[in-house]
C-alpha positions in Angstrom: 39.5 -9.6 -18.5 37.0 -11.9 -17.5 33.5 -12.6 -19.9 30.9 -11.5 -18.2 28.3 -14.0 -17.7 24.5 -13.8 -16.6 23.1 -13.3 -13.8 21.9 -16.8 -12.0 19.3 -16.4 -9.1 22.6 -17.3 -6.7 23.8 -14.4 -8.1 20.6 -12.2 -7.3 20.5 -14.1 -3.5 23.9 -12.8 -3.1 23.4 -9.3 -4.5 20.1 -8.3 -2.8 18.9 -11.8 -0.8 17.1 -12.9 -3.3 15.4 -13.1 -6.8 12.1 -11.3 -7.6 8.8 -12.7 -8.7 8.0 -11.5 -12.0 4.4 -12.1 -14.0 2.2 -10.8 -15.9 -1.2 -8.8 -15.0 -3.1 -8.3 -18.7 -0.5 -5.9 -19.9 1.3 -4.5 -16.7 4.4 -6.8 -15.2 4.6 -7.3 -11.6 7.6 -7.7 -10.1 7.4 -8.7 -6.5 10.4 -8.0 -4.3 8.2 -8.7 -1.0 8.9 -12.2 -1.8 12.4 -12.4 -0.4 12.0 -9.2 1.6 9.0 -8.2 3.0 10.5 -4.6 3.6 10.6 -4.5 -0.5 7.9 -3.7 -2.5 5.9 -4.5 -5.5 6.5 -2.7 -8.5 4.2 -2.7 -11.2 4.5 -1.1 -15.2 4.4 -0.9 -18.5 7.6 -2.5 -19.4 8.7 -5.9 -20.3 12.0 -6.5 -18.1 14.5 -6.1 -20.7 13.5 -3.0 -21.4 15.0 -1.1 -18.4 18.5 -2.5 -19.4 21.5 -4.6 -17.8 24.1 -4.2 -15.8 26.9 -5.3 -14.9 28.4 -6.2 -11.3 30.6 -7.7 -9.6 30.3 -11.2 -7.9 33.2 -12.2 -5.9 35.3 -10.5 -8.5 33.5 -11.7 -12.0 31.4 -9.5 -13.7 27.9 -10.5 -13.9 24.8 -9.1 -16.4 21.9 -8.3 -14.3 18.6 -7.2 -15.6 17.7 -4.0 -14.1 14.0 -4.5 -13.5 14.9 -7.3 -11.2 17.6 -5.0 -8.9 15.5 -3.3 -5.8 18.3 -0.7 -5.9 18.2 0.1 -9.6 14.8 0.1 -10.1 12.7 -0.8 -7.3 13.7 1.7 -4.9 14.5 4.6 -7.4 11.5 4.2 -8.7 9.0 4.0 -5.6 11.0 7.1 -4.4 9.8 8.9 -8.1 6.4 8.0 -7.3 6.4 8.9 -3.6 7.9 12.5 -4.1 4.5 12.7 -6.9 2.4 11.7 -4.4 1.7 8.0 -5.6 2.6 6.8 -2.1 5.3 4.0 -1.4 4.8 0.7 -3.2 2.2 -2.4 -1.7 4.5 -4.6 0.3 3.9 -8.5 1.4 0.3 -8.8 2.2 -0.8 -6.1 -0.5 -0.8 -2.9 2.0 1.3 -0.1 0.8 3.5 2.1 3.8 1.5 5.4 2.2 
């Protein structure tokens, strides 16, 4: 069995086309999918990234450790989705405007 290694921005490029933007706003972390794909969006919260977990994938066959906060389909999209069917609307995308 192969070690699993972590994730390198390659590896985020060739999972979902490319690596977020991640900062901090006072206490809220941003992290901006828009910046590889402006159909993504920005996703703001409470948590640092390591709190929503890992996981694991595979990269031409070798697992790989990916934070989860930085994966549109495991968080990003999941979550926007959540806030939508509460009536929060889709997330801002590139440009700061929000497909509400």
């Amino acid at each position: 069995m192969s070690e699993v290694r972590e994730a390198t921005e390659a590896d985020y490029q060739q999972v979902q086309g490319g690596m977020p933007e991640v900062r901090q706003e006072g206490k809220v972390t941003v992290i901006d999918h828009s910046v590889y794909d402006s159909d993504r969006g920005v996703v703001r919260g409470h948590q640092e990234v390591g709190e929503s977990g890992q996981a694991v994938l595979s990269v031409n066959g070798e697992p790989v450790r990916f934070e989860v906060a930085k994966l549109w389909k495991l968080h990003g999209q999941p979550c926007e989705g959540k806030s939508a069917s509460l009536g929060g609307g889709k997330y801002p995308r590139k440009g700061g405007k929000s497909n509400v």
